[in-house]
C-alpha positions as CSV (number, residue, x, y, z in Angstrom):
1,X,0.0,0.0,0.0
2,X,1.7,3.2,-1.2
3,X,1.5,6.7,1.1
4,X,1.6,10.1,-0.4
5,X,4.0,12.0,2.0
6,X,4.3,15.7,1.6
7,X,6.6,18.4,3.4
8,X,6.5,22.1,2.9
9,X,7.9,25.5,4.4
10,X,7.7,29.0,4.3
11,X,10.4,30.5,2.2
12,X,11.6,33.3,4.3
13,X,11.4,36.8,2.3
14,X,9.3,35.8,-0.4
15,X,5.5,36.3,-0.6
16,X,2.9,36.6,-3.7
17,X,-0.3,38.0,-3.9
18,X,-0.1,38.8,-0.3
19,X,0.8,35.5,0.6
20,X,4.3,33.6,1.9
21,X,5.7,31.8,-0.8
22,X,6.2,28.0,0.4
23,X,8.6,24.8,-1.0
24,X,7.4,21.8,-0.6
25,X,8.4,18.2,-1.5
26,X,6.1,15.0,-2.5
27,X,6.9,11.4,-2.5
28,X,5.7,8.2,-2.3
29,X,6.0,5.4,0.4
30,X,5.2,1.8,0.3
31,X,4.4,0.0,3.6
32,X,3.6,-3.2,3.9
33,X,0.9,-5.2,6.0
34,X,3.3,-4.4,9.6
35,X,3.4,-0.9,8.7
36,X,7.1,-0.6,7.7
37,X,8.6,1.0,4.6
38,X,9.2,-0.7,1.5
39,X,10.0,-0.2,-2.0
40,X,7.0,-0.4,-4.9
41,X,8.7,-3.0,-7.3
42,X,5.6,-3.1,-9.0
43,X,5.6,1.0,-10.1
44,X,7.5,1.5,-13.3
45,X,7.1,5.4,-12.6
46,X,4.9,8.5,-11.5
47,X,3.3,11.5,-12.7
48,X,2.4,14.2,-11.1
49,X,-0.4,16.5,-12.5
50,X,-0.3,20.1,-11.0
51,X,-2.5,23.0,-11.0
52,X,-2.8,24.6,-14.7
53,X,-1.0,28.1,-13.7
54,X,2.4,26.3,-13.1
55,X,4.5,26.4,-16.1
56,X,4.8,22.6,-16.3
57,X,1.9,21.1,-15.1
58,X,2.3,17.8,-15.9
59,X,6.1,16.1,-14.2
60,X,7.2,12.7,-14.7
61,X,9.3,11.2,-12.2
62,X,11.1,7.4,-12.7
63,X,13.1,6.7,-9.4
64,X,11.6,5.6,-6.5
65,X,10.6,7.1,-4.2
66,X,9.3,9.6,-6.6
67,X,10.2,12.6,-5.2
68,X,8.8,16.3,-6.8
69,X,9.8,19.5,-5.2
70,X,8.3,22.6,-6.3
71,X,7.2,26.0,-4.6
72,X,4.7,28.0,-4.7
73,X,1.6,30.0,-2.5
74,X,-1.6,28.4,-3.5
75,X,-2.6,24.9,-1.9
76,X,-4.4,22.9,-4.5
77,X,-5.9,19.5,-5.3
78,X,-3.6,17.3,-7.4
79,X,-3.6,13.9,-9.3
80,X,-0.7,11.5,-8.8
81,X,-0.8,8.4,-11.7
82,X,0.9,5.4,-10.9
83,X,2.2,3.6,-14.3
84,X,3.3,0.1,-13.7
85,X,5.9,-2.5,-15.1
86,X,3.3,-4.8,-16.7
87,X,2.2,-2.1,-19.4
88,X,-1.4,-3.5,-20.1
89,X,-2.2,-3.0,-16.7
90,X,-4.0,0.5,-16.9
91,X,-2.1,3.5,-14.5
92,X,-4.4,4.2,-11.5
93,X,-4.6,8.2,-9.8
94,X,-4.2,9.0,-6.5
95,X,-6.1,12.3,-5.5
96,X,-4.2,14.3,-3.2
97,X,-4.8,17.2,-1.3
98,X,-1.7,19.8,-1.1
99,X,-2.5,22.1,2.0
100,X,-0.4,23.7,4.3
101,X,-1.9,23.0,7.6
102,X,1.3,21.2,8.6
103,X,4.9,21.4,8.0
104,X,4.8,17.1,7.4
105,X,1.7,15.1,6.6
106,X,1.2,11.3,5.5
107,X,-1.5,10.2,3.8
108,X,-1.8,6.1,2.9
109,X,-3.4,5.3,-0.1
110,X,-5.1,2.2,-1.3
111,X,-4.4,0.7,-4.9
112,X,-7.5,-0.9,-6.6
113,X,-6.5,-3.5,-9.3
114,X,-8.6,-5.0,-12.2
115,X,-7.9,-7.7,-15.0
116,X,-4.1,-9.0,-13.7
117,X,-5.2,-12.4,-14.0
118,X,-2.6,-14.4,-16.0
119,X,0.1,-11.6,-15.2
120,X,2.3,-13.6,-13.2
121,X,5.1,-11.7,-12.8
122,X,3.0,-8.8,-11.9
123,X,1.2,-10.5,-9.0
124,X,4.6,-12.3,-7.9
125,X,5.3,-8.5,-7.2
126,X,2.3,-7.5,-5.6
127,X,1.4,-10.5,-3.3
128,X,5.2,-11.1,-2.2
129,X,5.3,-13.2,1.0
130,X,7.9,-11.1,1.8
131,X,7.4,-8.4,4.9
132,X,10.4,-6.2,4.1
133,X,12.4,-4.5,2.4
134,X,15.1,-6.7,2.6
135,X,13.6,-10.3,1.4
136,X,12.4,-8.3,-1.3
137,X,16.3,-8.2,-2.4
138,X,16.8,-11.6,-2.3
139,X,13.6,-12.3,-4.7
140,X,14.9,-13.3,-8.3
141,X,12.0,-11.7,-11.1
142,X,12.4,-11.4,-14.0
143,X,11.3,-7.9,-14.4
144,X,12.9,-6.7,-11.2
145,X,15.9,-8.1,-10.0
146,X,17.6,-8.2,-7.0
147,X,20.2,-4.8,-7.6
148,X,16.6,-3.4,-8.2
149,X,15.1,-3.8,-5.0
150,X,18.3,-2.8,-3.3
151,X,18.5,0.3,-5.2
152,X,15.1,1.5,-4.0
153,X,15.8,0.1,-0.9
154,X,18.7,2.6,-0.6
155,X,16.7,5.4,-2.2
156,X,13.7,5.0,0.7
157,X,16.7,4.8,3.5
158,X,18.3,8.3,1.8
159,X,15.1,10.1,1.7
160,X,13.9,9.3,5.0
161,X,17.1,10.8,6.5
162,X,16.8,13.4,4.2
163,X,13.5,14.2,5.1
164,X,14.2,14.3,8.9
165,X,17.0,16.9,7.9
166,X,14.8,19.1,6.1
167,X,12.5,18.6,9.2
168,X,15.2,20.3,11.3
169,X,16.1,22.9,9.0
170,X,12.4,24.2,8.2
171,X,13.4,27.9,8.3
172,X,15.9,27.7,5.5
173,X,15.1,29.6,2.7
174,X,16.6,27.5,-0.1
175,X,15.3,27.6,-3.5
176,X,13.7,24.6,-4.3
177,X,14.6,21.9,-7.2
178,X,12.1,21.4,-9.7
179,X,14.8,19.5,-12.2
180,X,13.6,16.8,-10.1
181,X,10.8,15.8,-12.7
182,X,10.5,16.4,-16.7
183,X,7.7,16.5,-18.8
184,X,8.1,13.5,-21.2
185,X,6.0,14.8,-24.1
186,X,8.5,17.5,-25.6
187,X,8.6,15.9,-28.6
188,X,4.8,15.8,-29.3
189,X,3.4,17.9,-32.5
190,X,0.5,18.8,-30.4
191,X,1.6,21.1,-27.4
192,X,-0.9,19.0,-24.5
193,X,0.1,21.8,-21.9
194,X,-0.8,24.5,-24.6
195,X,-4.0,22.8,-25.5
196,X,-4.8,22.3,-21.3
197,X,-4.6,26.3,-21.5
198,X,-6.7,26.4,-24.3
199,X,-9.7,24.0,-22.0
200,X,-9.1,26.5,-19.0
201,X,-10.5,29.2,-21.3
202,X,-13.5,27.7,-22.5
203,X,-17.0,29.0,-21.8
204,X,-18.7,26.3,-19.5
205,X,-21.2,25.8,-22.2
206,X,-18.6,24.4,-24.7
207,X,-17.4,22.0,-22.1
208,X,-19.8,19.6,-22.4
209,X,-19.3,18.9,-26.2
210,X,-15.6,19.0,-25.8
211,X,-16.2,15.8,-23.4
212,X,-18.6,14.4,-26.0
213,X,-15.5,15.1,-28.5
214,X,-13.7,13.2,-26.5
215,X,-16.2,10.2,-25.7
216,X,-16.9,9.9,-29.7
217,X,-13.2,9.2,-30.4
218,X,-12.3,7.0,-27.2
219,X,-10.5,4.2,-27.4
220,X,-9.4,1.4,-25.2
221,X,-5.7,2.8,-24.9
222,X,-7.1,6.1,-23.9
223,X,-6.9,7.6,-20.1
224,X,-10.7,8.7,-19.5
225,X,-12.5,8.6,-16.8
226,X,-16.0,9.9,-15.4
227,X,-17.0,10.5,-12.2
228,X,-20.9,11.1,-12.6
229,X,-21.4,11.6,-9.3
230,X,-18.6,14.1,-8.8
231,X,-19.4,15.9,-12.1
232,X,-15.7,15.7,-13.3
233,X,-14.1,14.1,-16.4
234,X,-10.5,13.4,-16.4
235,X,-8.2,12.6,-19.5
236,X,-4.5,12.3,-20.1
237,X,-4.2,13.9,-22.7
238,X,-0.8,12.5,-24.1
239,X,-3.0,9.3,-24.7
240,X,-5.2,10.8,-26.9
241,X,-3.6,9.8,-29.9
242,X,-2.5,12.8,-32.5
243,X,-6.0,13.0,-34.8
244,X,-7.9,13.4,-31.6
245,X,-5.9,16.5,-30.3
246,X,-6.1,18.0,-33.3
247,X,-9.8,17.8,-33.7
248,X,-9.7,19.2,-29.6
249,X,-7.1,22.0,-30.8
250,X,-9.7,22.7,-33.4
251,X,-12.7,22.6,-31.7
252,X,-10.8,25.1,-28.8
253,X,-9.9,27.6,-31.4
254,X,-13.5,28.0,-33.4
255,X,-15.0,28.4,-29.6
256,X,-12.1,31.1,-28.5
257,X,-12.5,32.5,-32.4
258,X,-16.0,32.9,-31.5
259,X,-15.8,34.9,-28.4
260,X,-13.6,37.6,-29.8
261,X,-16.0,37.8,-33.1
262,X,-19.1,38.2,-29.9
263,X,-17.0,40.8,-27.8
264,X,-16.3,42.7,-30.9
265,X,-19.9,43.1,-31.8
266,X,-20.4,44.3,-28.6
């Protein structure tokens, strides 16, 4: 069971719109069923999907245990995707809640998988017998070996101490490191982040075919989902597929095409 732990502190000498600008620092946990720490074999990596007004909203991180650092003023409501090793097992999102009621704060999670029957390698991972970190080294898979385990083993032991250092040192007023995650998705011909901009500008009334856009074109490697009940509808939308953000890019700029012909009139 992976925990989302987060750390933040006030940046001495800095504020923004009237308010203390803060660092703060994510990353992820596993614990197993005695409540210790221990690696996620079973990850492959994480992305982190921030509030629309950073620069880089979307980070991906590939070493455990996943750590983003950022800074900022605002708390905010983020997503944190799980991908895993075994590739047709769809990534699951972890809502988090980024406040700043605390200086440290950890928040267990619970996983929900689907369809892994016939994955053996997968559930070898997941339903170890072992209860710590360090039977897990001497497990021989095949898609993780040994070196692997004690690698994250030794990157869980180096960011807990790190952690309790920056506990100690909460007034410092160090910049923090963002180079800690990259977007993956520089290459694409679409600009996702650009296009993300381009939803945040939309009238509410356009949203609604937008998502029908979106359900029309769906397919089965696609990141959709809808919360009914909620009233939200979240995509990825680097799975999209090219054709499908272009007819989105389109759509986004005959709505924001429209406004301006509207305003002018009036």
């Amino acid at each position: 069971m992976p925990q989302v732990i987060t750390d933040q502190n006030i940046v001495k000498g800095q504020k923004q719109n009237g308010f203390p600008m803060r660092k703060w620092k994510i990353s992820l946990a596993g614990v197993n069923a005695n409540g210790d720490d221990e690696p996620m074999p079973y990850v492959d990596y994480v992305e982190y999907i921030l509030h629309q007004t950073f620069e880089q909203p979307l980070r991906k991180v590939t070493e455990y245990p996943f750590v983003l650092q950022e800074k900022g003023w605002g708390e905010f409501d983020m997503k944190i995707m799980l991908h895993f090793v075994e590739k047709s097992v769809p990534p699951f999102v972890l809502d988090h809640d980024l406040n700043f009621q605390q200086n440290h704060y950890e928040i267990p999670q619970t996983i929900t998988f689907s369809k892994i029957d016939g994955k053996h390698s997968f559930l070898k991972l997941l339903n170890s017998p072992a209860t710590n970190a360090s039977d897990r080294e001497s497990s021989n898979d095949s898609t993780n070996d040994g070196s692997t385990h004690k690698r994250r083993r030794e990157a869980l032991t180096k960011e807990k101490s790190k952690r309790i250092k920056d506990d100690r040192s909460s007034d410092d007023d160090s910049q923090a490191n963002s180079s800690a995650a990259v977007s993956g998705d520089e290459e694409d011909k679409i600009d996702v982040h650009q296009l993300a901009k381009k939803f945040q500008m939309l009238h509410p009334d356009d949203l609604i075919p937008l998502v029908n856009l979106v359900k029309a074109n769906q397919t089965s490697d696609m990141y959709v989902k809808e919360d009914g009940e909620a009233g939200e509808f979240h995509i990825d939308l680097r799975t999209l597929g090219e054709s499908l953000l272009a007819v989105l890019w389109k759509f986004c700029d005959d709505c924001l095409e429209k406004y301006q012909k509207s305003h002018k009139k009036k």
